[in-house]
C-alpha positions in Angstrom: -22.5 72.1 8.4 -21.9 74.9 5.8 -22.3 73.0 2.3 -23.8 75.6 0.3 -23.0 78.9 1.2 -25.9 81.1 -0.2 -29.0 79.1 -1.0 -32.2 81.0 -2.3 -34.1 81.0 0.4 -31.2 82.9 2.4 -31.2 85.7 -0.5 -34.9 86.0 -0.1 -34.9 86.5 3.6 -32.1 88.9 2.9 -34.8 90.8 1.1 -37.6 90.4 3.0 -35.7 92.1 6.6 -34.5 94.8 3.8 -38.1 95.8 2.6 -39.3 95.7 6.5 -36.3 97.7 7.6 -36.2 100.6 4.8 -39.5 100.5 3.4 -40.8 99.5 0.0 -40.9 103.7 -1.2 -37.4 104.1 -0.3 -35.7 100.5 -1.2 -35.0 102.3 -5.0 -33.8 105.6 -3.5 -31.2 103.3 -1.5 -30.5 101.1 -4.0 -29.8 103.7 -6.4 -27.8 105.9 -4.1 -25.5 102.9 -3.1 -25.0 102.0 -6.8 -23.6 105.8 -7.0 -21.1 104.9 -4.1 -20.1 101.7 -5.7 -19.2 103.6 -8.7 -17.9 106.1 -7.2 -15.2 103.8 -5.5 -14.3 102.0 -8.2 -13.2 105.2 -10.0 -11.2 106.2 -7.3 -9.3 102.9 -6.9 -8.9 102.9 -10.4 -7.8 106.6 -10.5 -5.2 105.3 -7.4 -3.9 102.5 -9.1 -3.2 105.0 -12.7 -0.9 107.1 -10.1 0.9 104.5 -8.3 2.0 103.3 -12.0 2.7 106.8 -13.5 4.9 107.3 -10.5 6.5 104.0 -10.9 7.3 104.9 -14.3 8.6 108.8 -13.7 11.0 107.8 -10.9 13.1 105.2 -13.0 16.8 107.4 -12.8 17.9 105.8 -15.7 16.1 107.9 -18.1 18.2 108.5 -21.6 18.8 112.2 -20.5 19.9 111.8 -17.3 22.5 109.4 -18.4 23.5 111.8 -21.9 24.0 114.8 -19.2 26.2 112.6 -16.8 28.5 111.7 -19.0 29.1 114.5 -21.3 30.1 116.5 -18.3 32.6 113.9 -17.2 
């Protein structure tokens, strides 16, 4: 039933609906403004993923100093 998944003639429909649906004046305007979101995104899951290792990395307790200050006072 479902050999190939995207053939051409499926991405050129795809096309066709979008250029009835928005218009052929503002196809660049939405193209361009959802190439702005997609960036957009990506910096922010990027930005996400930078602090969920940074604060990985700061809450290890067995940092040098910690363990110099435990056992001088002991």
């Amino acid at each position: 039933m479902l050999r190939n998944g995207l053939e051409p003639w499926h991405l050129l429909l795809v096309v066709v609906v979008a250029i009835l649906v928005f218009g052929s004046k503002k196809l660049p305007d939405t193209a361009r403004a959802l190439g702005k979101s997609m960036r957009i995104l990506k910096s922010e899951a990027r930005a996400m993923k930078d602090d969920e290792t940074v604060g990985a990395r700061t809450t290890n307790p067995a940092t040098p100093s910690a363990t110099a200050g435990r056992t001088a006072q002991s």
